[in-house]
C-alpha positions as CSV (number, residue, x, y, z in Angstrom):
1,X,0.0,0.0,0.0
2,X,0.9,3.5,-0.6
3,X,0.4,6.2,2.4
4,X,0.3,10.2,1.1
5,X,-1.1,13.5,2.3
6,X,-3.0,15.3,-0.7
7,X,-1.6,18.0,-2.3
8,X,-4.1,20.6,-1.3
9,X,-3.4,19.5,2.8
10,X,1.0,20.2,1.6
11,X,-0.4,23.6,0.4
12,X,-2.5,24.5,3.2
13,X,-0.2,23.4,5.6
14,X,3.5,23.8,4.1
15,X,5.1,23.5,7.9
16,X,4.0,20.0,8.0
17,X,6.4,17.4,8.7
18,X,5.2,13.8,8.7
19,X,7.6,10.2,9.5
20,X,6.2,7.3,8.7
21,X,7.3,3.6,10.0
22,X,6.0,0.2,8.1
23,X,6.9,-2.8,10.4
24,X,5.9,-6.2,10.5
25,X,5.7,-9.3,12.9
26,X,4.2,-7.4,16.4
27,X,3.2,-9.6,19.1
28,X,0.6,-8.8,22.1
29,X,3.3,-10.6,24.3
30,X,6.3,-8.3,24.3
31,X,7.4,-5.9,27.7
32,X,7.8,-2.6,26.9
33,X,8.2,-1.4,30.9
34,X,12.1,0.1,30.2
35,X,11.1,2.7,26.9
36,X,7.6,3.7,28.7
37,X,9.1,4.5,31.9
38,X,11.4,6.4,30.4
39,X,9.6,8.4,27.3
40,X,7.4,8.8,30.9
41,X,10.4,10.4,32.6
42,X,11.1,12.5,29.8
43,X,7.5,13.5,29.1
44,X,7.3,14.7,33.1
45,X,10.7,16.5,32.7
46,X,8.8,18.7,29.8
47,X,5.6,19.6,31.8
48,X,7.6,20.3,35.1
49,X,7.7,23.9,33.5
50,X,4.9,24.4,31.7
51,X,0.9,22.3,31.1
52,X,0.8,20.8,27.9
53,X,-1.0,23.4,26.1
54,X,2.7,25.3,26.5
55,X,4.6,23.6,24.5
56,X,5.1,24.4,21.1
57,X,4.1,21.0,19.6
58,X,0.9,21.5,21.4
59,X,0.3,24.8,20.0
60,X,1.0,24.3,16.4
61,X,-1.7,21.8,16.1
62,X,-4.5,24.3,18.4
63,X,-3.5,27.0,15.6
64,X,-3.6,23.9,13.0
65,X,-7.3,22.9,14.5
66,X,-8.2,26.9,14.8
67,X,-7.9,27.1,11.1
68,X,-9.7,24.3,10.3
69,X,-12.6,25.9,12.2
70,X,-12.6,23.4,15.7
71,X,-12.0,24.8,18.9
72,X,-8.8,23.2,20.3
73,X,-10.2,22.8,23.8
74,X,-13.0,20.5,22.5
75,X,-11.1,19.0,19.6
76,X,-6.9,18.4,20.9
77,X,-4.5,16.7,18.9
78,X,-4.1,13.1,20.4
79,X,-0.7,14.0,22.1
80,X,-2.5,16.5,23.8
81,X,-5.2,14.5,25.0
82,X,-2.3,12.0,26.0
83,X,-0.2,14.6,27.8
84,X,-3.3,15.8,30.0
85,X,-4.0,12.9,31.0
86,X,-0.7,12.2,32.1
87,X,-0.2,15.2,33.8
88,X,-3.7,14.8,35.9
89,X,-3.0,10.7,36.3
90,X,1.0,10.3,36.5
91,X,0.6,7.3,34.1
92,X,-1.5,5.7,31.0
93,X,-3.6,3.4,30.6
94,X,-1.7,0.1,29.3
95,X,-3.5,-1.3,26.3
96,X,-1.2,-3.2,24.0
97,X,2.5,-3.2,24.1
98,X,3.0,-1.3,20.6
99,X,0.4,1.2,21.9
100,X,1.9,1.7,25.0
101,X,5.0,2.2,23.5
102,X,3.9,4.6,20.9
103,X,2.0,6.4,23.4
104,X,4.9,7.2,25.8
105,X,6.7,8.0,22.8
106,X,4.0,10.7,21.8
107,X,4.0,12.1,25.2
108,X,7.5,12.6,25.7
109,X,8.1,13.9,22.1
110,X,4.7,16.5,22.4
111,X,3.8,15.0,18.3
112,X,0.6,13.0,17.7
113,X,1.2,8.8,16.7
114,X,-1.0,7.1,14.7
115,X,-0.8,3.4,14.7
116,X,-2.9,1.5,11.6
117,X,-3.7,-2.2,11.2
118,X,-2.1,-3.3,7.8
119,X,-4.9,-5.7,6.9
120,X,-7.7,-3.4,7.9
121,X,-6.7,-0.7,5.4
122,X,-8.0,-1.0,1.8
123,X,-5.6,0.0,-0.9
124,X,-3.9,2.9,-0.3
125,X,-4.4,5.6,3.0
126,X,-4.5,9.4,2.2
127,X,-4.6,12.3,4.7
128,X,-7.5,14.6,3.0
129,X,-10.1,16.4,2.9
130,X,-12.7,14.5,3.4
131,X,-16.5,14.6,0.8
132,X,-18.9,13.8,3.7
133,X,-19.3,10.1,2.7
134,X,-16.7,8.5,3.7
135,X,-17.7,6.1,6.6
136,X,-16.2,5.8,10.0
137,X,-16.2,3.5,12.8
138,X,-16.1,4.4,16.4
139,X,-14.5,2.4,19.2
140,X,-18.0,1.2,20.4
141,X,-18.7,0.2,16.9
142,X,-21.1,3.1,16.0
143,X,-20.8,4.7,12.3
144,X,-20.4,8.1,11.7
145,X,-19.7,10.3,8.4
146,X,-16.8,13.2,8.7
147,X,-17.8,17.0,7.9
148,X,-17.3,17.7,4.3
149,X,-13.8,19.1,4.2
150,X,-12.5,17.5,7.6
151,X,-9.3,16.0,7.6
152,X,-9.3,12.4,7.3
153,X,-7.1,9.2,6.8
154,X,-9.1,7.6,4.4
155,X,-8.6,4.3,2.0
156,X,-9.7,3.3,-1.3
157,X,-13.3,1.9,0.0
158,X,-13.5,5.5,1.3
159,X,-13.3,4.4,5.0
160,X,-12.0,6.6,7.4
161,X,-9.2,5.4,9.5
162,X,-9.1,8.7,11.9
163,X,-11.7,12.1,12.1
164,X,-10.7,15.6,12.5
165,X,-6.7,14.7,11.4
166,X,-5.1,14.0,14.6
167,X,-8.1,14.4,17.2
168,X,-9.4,10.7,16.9
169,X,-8.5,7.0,15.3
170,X,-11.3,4.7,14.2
171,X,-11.9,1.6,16.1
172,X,-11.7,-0.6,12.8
173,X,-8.6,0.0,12.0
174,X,-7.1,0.0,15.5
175,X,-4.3,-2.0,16.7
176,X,-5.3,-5.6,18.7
177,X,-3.7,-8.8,20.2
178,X,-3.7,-10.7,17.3
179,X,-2.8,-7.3,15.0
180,X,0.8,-8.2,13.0
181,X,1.3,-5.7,10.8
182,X,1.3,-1.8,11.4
183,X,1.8,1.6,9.6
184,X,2.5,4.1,12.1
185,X,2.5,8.0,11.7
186,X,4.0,10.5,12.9
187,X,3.6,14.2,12.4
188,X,3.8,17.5,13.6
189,X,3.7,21.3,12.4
190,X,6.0,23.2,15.2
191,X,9.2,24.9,14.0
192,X,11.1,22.3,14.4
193,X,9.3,19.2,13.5
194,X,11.1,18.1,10.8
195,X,14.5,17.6,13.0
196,X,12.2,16.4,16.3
197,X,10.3,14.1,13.6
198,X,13.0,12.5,12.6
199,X,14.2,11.5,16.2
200,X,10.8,10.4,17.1
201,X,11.0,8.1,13.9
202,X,14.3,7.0,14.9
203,X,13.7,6.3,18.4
204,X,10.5,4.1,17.5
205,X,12.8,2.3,14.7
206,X,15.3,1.3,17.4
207,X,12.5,0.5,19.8
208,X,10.9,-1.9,17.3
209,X,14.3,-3.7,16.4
210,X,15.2,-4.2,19.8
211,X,11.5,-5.4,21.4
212,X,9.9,-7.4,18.6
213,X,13.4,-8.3,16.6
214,X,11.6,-6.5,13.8
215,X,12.8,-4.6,10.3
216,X,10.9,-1.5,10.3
217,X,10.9,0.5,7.0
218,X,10.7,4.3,8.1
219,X,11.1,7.7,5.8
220,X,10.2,11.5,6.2
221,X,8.2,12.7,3.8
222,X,7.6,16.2,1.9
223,X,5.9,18.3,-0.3
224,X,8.3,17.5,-2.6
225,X,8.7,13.6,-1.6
226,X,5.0,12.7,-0.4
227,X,4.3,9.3,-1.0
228,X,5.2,6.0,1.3
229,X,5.6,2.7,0.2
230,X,4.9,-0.6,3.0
C-alpha cells in the first residue's frame, strides 16, 4: 500500500512534517516497561515547567485545528489529549504493548502517533479532505460520516481510519492482540518538527528492532517527496 497527504493539505499546511514507520511481525506478548518509563520520565521533565498546552508541539496543532474551524479545547491533537492525562494521572492506561510504547513515545516527544492495522486498510491511505461520505467506525462500533472538508485518513473503500486529522483514530482499524502488521505516523507542524520528527521516527525504529526483533521500513516525507511505500 501506498500512504500520502494530498496536495491541497501540503499547500494549506506547508510547515508539516510527517515520519512514517511500516513494520511487521508485532506480538501482544512483548514488555515494553524500560522505553515507557522512560519516554514517561522525559514527558514529566517537559511539563515540570509548563501544562501541555505550552509547548510548542501542542500549539501548532490548536493553531492547525483553529484554522480548520474546531475549537482546540474540545477538539486536541491526540498527544495532547495523552499529555493531559498524564499530567492529571502520572501514568497511561496500558493497552497493547505497541500502543503503549507509541503512546509514551507521543507524550515525551509533544507530536501526535497514529498506529494503523495493515490488513484493515484498503488499498492505499491518504490524509485529506474529506466529501462527507466516507464512513467511519467508532470504538464502540457506531458509524459516523466526517464533515465535508474535515481531515481524514481515508482508503480506497473511502473508510475513514481517523476524524478531525489527529483528534481521533477509528476503532476498525485500531491495533489488537492478534494485530501483525502496522503503519504508524508521525507528524507535527512546530518549527522544528522536521528535526524532532525524525528522532521520534528514529527512536521508534530502534525500539521496534530491539522489542519485537523487527525490520521496520521508516522515511520522512515532503511536499516535494510525499508518497510511502509498506
Amino acid at each position: 500500500m501506498h500512504f500520502q497527504h494530498a496536495s491541497d493539505l501540503w499547500q494549506d499546511f506547508p510547515q508539516l512534517a510527517p515520519g512514517v514507520i511500516c513494520t511487521r511481525g508485532i506480538t501482544a506478548d512483548a514488555s515494553v516497561d524500560r522505553p515507557v518509563a522512560a519516554f514517561g520520565a522525559a514527558a514529566a521533565e517537559r511539563l515540570s515547567g509548563t501544562q501541555e498546552s505550552g509547548l510548542p508541539e501542542v500549539r501548532a496543532w490548536r493553531r492547525a485545528f483553529g484554522a480548520m474551524g474546531l475549537k482546540p479545547t474540545q477538539y486536541r491533537c491526540a498527544s495532547e489529549s495523552l499529555l493531559r492525562r498524564f499530567r492529571k494521572e502520572g501514568s497511561l492506561p496500558r493497552i497493547h504493548p505497541l500502543i503503549d510504547l507509541c503512546n509514551a513515545a507521543s507524550i515525551a516527544y509533544g507530536i501526535p502517533v497514529g498506529v494503523f492495522d495493515l490488513t484493515l486498510i484498503s488499498g492505499d491511505l491518504e490524509v485529506r479532505y474529506a466529501d462527507g461520505d466516507e464512513v467511519y467506525e467508532t470504538f464502540g462500533g457506531a458509524e459516523e460520516h466526517p464533515d465535508p472538508r474535515e481531515v481524514i485518513f481515508a482508503d480506497e473503500a473511502r473508510r475513514a481510519h481517523a476524524r478531525r486529522w489527529t483528534n481521533r483514530q477509528s476503532g476498525y482499524s485500531a491495533v489488537r492482540a492478534g494485530t501483525s502488521d502496522v503503519l504508524i505516523v508521525i507528524e507535527a507542524l512546530h518549527e522544528s518538527a522536521p528535526a524532532d520528527v525524525a528522532k521520534l521516527t528514529d527512536a521508534l525504529s530502534a525500539e521496534l528492532r530491539a522489542i519485537w526483533q523487527a525490520e521496520p521500513v521508516s522515511a520522512i516525507l515532503s511536499r516535494s517527496a510525499p508518497t510511502f511505500a509498506c
